[in-house]
N, CA, C and O atoms as CSV, one atom per row, in Angstrom:
chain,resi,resn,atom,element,x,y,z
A,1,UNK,N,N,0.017,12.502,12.396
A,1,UNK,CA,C,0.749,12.390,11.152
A,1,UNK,C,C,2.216,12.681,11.413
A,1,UNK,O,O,2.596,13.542,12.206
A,2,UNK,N,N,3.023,11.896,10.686
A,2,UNK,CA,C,4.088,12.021,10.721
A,2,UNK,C,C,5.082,12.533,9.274
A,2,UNK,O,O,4.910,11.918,8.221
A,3,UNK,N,N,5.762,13.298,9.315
A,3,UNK,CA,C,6.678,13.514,7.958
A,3,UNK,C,C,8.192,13.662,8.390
A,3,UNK,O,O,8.389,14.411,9.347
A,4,UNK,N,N,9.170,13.113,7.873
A,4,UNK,CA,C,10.382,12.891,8.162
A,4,UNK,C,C,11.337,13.300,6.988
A,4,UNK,O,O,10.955,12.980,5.862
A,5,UNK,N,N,12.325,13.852,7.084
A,5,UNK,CA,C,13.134,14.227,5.871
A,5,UNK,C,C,14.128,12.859,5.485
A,5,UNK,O,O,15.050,12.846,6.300
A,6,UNK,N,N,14.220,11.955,4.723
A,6,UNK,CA,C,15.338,10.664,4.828
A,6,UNK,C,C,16.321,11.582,4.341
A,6,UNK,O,O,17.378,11.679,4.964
A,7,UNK,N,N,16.000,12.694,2.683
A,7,UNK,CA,C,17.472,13.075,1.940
A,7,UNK,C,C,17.022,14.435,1.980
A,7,UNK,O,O,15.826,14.707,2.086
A,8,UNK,N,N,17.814,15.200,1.909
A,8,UNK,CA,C,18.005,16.573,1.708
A,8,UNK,C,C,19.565,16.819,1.816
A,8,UNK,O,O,20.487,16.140,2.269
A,9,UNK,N,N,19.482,18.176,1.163
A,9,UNK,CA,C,20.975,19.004,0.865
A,9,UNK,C,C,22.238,19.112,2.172
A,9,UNK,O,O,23.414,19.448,2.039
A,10,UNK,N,N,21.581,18.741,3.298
A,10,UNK,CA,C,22.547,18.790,4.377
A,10,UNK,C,C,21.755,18.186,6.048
A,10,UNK,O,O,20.579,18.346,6.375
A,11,UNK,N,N,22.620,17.640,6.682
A,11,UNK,CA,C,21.981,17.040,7.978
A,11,UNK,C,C,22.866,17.710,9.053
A,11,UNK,O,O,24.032,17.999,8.786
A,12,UNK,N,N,22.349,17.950,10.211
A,12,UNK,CA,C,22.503,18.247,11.087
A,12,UNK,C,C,23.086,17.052,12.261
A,12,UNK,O,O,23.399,17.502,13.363
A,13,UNK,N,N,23.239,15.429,12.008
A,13,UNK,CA,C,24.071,14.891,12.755
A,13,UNK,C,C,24.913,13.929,11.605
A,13,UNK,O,O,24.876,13.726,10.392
A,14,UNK,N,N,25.386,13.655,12.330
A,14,UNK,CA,C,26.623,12.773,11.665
A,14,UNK,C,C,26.324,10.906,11.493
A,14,UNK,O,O,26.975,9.910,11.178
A,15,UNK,N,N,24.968,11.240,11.914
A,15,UNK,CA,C,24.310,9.681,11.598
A,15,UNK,C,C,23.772,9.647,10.796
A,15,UNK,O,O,23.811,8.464,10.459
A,16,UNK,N,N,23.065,10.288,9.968
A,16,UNK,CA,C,22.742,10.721,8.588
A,16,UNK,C,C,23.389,10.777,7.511
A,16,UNK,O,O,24.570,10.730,7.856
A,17,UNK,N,N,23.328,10.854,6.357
A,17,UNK,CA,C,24.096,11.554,4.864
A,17,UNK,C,C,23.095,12.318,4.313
A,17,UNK,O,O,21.875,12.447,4.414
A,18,UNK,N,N,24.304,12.928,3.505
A,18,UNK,CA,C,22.741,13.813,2.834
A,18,UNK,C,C,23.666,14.248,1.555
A,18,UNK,O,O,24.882,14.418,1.473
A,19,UNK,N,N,22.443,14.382,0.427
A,19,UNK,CA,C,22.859,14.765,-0.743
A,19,UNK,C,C,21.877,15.581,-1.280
A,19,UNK,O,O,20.878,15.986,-0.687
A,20,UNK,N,N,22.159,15.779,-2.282
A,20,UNK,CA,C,21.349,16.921,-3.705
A,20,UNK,C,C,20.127,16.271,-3.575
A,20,UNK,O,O,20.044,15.054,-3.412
A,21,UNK,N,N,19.204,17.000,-3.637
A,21,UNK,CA,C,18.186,15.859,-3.447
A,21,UNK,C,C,16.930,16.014,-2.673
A,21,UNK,O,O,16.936,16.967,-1.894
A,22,UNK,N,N,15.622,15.136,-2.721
A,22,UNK,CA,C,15.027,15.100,-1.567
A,22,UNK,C,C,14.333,14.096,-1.427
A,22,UNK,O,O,14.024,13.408,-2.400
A,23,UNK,N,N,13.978,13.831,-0.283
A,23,UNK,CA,C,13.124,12.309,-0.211
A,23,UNK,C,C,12.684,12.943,1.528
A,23,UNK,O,O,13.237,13.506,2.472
A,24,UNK,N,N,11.244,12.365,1.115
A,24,UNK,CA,C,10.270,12.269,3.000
A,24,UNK,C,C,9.720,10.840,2.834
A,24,UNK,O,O,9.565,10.046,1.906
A,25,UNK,N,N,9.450,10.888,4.450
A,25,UNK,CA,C,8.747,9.649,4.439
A,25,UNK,C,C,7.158,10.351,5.307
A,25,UNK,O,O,7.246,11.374,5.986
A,26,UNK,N,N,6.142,9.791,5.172
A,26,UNK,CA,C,4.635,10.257,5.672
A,26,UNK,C,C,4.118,9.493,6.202
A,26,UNK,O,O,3.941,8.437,5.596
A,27,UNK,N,N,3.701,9.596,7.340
A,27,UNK,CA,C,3.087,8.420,7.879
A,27,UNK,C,C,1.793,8.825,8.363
A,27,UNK,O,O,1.864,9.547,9.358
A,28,UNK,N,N,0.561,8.556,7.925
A,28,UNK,CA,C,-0.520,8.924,8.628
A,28,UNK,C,C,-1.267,7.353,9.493
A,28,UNK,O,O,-0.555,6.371,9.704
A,29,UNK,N,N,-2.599,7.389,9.851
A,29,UNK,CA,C,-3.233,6.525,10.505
A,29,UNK,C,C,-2.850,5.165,9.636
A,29,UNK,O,O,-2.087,4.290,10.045
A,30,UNK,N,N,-3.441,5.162,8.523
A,30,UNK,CA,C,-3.689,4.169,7.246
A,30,UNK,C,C,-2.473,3.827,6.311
A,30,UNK,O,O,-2.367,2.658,5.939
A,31,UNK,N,N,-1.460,4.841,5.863
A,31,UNK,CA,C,-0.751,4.946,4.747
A,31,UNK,C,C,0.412,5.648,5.649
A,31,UNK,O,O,0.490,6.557,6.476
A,32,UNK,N,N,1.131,4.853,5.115
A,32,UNK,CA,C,2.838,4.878,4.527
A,32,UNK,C,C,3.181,5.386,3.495
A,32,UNK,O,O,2.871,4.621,2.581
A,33,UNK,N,N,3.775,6.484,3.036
A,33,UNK,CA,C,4.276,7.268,2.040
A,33,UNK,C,C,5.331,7.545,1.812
A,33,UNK,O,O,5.961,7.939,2.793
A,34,UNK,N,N,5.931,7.512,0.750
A,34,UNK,CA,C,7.642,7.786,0.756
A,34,UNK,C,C,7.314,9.172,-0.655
A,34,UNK,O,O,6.949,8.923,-1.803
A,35,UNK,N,N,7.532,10.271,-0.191
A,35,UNK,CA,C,7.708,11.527,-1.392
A,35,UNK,C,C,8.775,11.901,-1.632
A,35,UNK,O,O,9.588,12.464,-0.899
A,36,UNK,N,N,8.867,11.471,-3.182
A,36,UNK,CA,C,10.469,11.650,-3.874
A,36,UNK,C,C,11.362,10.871,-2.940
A,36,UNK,O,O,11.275,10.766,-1.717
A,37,UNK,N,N,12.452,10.220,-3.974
A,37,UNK,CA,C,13.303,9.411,-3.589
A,37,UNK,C,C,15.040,9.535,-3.552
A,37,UNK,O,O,15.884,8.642,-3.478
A,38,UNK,N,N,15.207,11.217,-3.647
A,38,UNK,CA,C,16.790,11.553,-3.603
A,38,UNK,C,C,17.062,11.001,-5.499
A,38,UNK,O,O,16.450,10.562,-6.473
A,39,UNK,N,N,18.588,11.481,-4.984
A,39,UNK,CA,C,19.508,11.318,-6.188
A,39,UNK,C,C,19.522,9.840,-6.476
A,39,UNK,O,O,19.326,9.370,-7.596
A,40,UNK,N,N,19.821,8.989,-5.154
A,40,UNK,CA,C,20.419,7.749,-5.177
A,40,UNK,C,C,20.048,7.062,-4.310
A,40,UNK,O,O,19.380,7.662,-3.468
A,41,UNK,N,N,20.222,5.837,-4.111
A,41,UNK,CA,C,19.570,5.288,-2.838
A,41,UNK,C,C,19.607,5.210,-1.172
A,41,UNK,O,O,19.007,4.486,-0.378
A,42,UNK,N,N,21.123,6.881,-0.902
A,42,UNK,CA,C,21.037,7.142,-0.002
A,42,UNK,C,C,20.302,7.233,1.165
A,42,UNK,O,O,20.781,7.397,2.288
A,43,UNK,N,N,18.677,7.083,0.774
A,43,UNK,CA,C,17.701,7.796,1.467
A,43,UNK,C,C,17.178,6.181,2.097
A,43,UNK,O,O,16.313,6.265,2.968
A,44,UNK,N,N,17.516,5.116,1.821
A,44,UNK,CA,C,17.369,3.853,2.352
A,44,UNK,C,C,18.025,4.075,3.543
A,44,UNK,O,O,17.515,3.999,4.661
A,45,UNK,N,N,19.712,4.482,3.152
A,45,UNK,CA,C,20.267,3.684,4.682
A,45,UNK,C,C,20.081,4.899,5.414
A,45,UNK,O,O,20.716,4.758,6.459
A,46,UNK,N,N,19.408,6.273,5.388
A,46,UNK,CA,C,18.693,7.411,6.535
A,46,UNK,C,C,17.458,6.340,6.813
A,46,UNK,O,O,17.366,6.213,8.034
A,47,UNK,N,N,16.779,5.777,6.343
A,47,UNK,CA,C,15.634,5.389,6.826
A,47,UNK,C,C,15.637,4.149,7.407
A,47,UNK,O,O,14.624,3.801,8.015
A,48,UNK,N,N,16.935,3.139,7.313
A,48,UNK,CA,C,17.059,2.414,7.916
A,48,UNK,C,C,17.447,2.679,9.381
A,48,UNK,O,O,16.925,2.245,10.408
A,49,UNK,N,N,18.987,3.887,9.135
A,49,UNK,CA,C,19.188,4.493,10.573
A,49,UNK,C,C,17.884,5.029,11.482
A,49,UNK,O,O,17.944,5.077,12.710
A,50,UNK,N,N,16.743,5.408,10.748
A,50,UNK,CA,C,16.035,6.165,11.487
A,50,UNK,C,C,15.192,5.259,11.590
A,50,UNK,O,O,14.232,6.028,11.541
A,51,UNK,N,N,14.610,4.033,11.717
A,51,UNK,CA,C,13.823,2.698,12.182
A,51,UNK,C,C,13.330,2.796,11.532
A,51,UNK,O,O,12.230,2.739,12.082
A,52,UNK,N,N,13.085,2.983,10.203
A,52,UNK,CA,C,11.741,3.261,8.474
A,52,UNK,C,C,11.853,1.659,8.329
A,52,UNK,O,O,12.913,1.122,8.652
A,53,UNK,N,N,10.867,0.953,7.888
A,53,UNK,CA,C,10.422,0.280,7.876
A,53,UNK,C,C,10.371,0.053,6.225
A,53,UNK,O,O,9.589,-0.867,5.988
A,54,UNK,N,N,10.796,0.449,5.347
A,54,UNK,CA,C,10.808,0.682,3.988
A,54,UNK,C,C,9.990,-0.593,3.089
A,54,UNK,O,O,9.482,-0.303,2.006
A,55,UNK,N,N,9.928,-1.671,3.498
A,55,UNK,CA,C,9.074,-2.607,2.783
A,55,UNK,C,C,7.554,-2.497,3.122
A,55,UNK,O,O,6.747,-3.323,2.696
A,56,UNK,N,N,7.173,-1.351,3.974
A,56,UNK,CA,C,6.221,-1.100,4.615
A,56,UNK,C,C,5.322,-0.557,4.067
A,56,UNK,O,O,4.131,-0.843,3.945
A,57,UNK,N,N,6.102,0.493,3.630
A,57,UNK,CA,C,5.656,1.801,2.470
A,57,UNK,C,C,4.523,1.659,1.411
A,57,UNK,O,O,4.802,1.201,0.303
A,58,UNK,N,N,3.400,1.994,1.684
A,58,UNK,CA,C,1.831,2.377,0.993
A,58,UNK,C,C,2.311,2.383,-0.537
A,58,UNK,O,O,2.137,1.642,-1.505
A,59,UNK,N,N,2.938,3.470,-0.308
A,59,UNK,CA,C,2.844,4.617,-1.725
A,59,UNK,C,C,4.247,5.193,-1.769
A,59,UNK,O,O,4.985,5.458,-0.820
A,60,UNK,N,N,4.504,5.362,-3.360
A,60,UNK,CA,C,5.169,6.402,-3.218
A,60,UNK,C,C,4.571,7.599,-4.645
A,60,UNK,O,O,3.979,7.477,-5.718
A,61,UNK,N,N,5.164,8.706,-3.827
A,61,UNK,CA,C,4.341,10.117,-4.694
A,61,UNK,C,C,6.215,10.938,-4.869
A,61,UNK,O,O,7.109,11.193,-4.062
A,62,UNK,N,N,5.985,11.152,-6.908
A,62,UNK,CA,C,6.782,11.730,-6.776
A,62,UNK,C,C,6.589,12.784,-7.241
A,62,UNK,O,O,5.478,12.799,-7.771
A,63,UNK,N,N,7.369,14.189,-7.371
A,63,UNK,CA,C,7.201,15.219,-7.627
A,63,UNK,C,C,7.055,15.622,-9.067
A,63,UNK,O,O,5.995,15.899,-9.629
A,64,UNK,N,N,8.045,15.619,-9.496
A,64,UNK,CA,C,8.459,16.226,-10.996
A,64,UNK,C,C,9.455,14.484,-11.350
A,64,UNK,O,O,9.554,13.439,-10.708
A,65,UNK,N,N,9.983,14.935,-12.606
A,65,UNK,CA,C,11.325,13.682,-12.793
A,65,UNK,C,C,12.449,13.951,-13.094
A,65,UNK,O,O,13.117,13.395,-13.965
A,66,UNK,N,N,12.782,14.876,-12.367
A,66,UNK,CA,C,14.259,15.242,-12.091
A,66,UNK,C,C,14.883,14.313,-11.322
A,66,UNK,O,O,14.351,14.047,-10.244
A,67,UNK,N,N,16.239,13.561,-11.730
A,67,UNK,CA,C,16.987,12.834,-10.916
A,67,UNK,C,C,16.833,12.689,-9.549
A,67,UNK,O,O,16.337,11.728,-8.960
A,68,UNK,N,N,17.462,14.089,-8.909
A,68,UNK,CA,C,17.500,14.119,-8.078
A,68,UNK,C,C,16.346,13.981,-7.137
A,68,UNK,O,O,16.709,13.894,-5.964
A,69,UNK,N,N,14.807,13.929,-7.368
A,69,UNK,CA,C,13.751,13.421,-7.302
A,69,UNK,C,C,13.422,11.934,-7.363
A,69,UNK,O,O,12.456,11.372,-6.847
A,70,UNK,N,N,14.200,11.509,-7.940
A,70,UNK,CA,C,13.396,10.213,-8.472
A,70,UNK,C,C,14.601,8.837,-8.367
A,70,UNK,O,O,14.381,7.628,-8.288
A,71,UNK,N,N,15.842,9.554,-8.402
A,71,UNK,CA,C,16.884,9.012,-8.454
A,71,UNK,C,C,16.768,7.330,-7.830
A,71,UNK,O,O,16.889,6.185,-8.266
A,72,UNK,N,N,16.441,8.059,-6.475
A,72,UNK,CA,C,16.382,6.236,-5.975
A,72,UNK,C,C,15.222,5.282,-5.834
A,72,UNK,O,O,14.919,4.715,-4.784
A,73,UNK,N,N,14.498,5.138,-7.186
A,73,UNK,CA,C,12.854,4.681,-7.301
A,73,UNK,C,C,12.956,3.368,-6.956
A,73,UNK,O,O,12.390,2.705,-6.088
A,74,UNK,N,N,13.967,3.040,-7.977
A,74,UNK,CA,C,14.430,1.447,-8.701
A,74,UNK,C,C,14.941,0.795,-7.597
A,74,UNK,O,O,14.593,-0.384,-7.654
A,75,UNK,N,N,15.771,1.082,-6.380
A,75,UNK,CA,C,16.269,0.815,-5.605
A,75,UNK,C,C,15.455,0.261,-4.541
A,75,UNK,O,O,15.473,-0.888,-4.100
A,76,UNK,N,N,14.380,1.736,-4.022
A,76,UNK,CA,C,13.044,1.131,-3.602
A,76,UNK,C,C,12.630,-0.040,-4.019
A,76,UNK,O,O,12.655,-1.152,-3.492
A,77,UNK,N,N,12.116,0.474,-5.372
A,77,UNK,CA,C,11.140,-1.116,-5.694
A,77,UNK,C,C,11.392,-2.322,-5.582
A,77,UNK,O,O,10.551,-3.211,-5.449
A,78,UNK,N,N,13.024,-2.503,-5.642
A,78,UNK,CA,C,13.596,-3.839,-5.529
A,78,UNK,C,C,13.346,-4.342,-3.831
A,78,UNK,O,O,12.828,-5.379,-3.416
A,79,UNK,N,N,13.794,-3.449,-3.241
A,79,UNK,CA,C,13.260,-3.738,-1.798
A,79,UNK,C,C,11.690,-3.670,-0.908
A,79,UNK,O,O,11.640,-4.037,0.266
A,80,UNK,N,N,10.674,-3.243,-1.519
A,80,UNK,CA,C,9.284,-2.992,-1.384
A,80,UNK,C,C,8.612,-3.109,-2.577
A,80,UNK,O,O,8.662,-2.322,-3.522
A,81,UNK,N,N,7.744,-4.513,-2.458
A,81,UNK,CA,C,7.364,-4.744,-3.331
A,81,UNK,C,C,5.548,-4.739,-3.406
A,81,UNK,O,O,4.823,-5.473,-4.078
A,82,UNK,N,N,5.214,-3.763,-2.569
A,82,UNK,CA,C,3.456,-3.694,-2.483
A,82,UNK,C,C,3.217,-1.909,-3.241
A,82,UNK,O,O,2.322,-1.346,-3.871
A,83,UNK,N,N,4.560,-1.546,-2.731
A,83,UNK,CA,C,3.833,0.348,-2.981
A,83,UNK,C,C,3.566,0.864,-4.564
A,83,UNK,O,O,4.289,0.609,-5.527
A,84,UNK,N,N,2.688,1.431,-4.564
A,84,UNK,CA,C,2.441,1.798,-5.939
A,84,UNK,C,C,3.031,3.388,-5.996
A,84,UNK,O,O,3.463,4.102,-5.091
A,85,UNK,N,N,2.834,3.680,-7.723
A,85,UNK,CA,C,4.006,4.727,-7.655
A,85,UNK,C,C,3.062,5.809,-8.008
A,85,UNK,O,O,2.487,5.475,-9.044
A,86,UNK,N,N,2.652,6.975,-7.585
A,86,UNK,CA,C,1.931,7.875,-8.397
A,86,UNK,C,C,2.476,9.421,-8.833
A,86,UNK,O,O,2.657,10.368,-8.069
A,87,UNK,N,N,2.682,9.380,-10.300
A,87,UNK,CA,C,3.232,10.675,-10.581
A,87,UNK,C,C,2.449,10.932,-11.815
A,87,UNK,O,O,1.459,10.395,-12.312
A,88,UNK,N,N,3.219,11.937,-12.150
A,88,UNK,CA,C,2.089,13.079,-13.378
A,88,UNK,C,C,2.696,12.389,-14.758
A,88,UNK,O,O,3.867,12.028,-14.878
A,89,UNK,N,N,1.725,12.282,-15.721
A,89,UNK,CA,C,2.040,11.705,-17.085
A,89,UNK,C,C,2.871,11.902,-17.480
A,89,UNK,O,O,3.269,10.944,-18.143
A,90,UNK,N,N,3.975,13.299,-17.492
A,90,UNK,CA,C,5.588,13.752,-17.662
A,90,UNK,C,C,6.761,13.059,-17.152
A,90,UNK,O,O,7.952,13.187,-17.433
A,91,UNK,N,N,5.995,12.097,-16.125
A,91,UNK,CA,C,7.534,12.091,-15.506
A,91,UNK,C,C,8.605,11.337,-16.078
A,91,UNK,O,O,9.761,11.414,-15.664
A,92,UNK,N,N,8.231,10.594,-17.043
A,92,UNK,CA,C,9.366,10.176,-18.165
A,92,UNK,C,C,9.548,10.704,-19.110
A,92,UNK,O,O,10.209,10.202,-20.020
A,93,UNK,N,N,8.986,11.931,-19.169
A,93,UNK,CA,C,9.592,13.145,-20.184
A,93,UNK,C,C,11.275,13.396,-20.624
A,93,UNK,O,O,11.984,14.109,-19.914
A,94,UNK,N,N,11.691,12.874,-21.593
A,94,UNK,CA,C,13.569,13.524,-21.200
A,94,UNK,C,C,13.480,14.800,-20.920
A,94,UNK,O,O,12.811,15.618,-21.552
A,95,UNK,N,N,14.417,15.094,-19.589
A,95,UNK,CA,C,14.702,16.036,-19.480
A,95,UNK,C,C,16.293,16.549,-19.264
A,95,UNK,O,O,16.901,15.960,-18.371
A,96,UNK,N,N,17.117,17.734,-20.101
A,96,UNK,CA,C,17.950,17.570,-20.435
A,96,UNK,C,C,18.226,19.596,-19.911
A,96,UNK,O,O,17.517,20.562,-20.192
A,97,UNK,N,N,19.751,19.511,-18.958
A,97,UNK,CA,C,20.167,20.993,-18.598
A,97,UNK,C,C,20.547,21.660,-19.600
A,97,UNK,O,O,20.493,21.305,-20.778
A,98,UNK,N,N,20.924,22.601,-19.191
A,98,UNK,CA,C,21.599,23.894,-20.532
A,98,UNK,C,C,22.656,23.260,-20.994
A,98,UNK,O,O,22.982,23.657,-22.113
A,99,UNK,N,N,23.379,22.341,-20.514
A,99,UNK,CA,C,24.586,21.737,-20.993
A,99,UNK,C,C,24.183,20.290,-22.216
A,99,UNK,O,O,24.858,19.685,-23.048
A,100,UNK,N,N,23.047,20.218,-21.851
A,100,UNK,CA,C,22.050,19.205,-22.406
A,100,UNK,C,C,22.822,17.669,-21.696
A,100,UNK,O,O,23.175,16.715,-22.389
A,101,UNK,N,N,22.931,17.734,-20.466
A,101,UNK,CA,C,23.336,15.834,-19.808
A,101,UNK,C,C,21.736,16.043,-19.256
A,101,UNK,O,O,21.164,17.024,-18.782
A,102,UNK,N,N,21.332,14.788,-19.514
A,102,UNK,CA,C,20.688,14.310,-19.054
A,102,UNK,C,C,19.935,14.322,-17.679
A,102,UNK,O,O,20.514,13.662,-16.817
A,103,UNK,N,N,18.943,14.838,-17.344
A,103,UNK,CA,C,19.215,15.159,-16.004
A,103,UNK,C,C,17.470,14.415,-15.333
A,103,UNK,O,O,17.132,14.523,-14.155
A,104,UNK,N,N,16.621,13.715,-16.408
A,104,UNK,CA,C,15.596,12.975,-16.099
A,104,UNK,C,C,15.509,11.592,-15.404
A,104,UNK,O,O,16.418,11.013,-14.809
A,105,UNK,N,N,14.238,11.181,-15.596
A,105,UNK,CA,C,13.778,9.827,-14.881
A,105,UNK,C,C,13.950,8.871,-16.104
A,105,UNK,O,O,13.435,9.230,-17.163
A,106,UNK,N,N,14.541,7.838,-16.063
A,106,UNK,CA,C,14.774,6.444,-17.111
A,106,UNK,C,C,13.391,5.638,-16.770
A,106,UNK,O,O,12.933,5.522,-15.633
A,107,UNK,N,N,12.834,5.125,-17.911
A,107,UNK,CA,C,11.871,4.581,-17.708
A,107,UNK,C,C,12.073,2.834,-17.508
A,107,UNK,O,O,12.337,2.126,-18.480
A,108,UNK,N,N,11.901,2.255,-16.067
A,108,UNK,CA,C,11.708,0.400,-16.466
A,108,UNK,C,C,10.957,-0.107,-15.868
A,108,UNK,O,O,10.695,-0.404,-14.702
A,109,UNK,N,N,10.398,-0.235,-17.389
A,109,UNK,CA,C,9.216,-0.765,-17.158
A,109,UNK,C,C,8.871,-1.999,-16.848
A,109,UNK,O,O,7.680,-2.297,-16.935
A,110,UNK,N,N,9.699,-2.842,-16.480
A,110,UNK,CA,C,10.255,-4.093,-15.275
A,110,UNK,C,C,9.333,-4.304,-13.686
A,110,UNK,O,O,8.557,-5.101,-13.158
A,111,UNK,N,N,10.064,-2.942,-13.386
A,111,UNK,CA,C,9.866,-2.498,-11.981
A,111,UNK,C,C,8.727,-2.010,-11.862
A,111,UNK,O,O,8.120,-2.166,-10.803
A,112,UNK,N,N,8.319,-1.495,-12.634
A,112,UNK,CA,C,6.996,0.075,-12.606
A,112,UNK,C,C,5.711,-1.092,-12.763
A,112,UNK,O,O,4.532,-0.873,-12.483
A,113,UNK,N,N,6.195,-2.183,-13.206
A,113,UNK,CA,C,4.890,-3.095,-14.366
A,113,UNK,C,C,3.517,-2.987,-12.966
A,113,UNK,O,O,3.492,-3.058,-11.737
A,114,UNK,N,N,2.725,-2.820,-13.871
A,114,UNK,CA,C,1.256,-2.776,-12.876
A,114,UNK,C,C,1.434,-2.122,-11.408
A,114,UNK,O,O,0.563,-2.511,-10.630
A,115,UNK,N,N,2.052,-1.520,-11.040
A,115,UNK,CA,C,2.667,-0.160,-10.153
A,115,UNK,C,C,2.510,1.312,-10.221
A,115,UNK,O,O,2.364,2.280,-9.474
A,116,UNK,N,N,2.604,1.029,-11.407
A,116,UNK,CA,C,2.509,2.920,-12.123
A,116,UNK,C,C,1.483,3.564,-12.196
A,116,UNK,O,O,0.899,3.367,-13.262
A,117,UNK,N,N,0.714,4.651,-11.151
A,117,UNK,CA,C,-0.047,5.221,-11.865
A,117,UNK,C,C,-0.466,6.121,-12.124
A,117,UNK,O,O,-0.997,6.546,-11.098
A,118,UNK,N,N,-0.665,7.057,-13.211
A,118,UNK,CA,C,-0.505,8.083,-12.967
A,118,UNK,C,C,-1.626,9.244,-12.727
A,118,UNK,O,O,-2.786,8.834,-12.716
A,119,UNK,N,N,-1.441,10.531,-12.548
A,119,UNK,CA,C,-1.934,11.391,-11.547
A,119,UNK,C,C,-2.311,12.117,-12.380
A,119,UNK,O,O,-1.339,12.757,-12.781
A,120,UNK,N,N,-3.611,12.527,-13.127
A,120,UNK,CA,C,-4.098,13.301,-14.236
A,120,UNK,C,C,-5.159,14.073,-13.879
A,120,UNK,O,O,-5.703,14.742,-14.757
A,121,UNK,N,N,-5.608,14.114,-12.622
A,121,UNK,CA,C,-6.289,14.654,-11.993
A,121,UNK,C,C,-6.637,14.662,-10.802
A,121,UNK,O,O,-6.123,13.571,-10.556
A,122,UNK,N,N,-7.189,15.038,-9.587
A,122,UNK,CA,C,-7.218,14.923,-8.092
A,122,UNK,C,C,-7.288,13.906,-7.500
A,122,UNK,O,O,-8.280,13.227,-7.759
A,123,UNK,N,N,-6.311,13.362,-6.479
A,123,UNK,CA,C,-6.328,11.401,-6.784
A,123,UNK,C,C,-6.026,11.467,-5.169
A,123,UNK,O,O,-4.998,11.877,-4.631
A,124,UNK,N,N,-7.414,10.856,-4.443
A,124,UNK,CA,C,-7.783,10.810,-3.041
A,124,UNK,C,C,-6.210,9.195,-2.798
A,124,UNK,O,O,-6.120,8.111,-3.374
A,125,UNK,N,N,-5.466,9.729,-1.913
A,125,UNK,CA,C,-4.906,8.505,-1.697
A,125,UNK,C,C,-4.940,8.595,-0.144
A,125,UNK,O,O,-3.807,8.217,0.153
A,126,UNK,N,N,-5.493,8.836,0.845
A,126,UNK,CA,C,-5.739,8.877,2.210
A,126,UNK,C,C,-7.023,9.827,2.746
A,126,UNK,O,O,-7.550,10.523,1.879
A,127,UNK,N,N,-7.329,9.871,3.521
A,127,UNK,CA,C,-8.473,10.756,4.077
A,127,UNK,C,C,-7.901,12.138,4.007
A,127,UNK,O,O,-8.444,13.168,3.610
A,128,UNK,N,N,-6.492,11.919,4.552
A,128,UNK,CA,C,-6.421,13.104,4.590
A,128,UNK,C,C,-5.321,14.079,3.640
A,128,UNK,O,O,-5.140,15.296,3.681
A,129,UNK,N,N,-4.582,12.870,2.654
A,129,UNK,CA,C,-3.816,13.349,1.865
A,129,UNK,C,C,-4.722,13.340,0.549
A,129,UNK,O,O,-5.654,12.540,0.467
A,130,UNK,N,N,-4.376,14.430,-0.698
A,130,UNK,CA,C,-4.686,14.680,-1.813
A,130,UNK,C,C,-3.277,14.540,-3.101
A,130,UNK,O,O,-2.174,14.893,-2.684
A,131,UNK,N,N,-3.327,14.228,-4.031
A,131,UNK,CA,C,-2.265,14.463,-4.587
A,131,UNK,C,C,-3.057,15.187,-6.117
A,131,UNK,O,O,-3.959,14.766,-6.840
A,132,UNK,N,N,-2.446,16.098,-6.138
A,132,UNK,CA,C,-2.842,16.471,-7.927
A,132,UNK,C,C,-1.603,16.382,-8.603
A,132,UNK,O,O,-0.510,16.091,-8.117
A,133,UNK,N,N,-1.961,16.738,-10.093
A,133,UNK,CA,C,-0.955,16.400,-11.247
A,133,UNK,C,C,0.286,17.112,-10.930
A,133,UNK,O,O,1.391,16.793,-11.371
A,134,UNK,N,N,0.055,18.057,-10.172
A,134,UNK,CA,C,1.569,19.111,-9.441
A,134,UNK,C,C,2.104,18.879,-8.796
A,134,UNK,O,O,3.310,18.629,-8.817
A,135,UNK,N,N,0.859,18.882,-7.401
A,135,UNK,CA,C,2.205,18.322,-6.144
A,135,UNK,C,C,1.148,17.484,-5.282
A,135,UNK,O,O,0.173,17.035,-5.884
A,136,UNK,N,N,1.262,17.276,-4.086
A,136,UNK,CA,C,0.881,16.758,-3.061
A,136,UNK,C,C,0.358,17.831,-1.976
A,136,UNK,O,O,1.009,18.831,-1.675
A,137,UNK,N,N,-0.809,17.523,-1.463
A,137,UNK,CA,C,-1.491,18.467,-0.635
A,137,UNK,C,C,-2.306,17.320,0.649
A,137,UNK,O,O,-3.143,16.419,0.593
A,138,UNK,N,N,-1.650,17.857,1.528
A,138,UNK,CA,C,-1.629,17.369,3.127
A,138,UNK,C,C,-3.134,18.506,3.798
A,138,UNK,O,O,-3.315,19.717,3.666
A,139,UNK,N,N,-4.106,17.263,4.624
A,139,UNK,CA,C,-5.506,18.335,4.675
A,139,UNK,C,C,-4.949,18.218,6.349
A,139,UNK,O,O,-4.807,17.098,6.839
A,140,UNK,N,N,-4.759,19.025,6.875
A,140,UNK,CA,C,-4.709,19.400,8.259
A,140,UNK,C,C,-4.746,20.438,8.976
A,140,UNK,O,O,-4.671,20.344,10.201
């Protein structure tokens, strides 16, 4: 198994970017996984630098629907058009900071159409991955 960081808060070379954010990519025997997708679609050109294969991609599993989570879904989908999306019935919940901007997942339902599905209870998506309505759980 493989897990790779594409976005996070800071990188260690200068071939990378990195922002607020997070995005992995998972690779087991069977499945291609992309978890959470950054702020923005930064996490493409890390995964392009890093040989990701992004039209490749099984699945994607996201966390919560905070921006910075989910940010670059739409971006994905336009470029990979097989992966299905699995998150928890909330994740188009508005969600709004103490300042009240906006700080959720926009729903389009364009992109998502027959893609979407969501995670309401223990949802086998590999032998050895699990995902529940919370988070994602790796059996190794």
């Amino acid at each position: 198994m493989k897990i790779i960081t594409l976005i996070d808060n800071l990188v260690y070379t200068n071939k990378l970017v990195a922002e607020h954010g997070l995005s992995m990519y998972i690779e087991t025997t069977n499945l291609k996984i992309l978890f959470d997708t950054g702020q923005s679609s930064l996490f493409l050109q890390n995964a392009k630098t890093l040989g990701i294969a992004i039209e490749e991609i099984d699945a994607v599993v996201l966390s919560h629907g905070h921006y910075d989570h989910t940010g670059g879904l739409y971006k994905f989908l336009e470029q990979n058009d097989i992966a299905k999306v699995y998150a928890k019935q909330a994740i188009f919940t508005p969600k709004y900071n103490k300042e009240h901007h906006f700080i959720g997942t926009e729903l389009n339902e364009a992109l998502l159409h027959e893609r979407l599905v969501f995670v309401n209870s223990i949802t086998k998506l590999d032998d050895d991955i699990l995902s529940f309505p919370t988070f994602l759980y790796i059996i190794r």
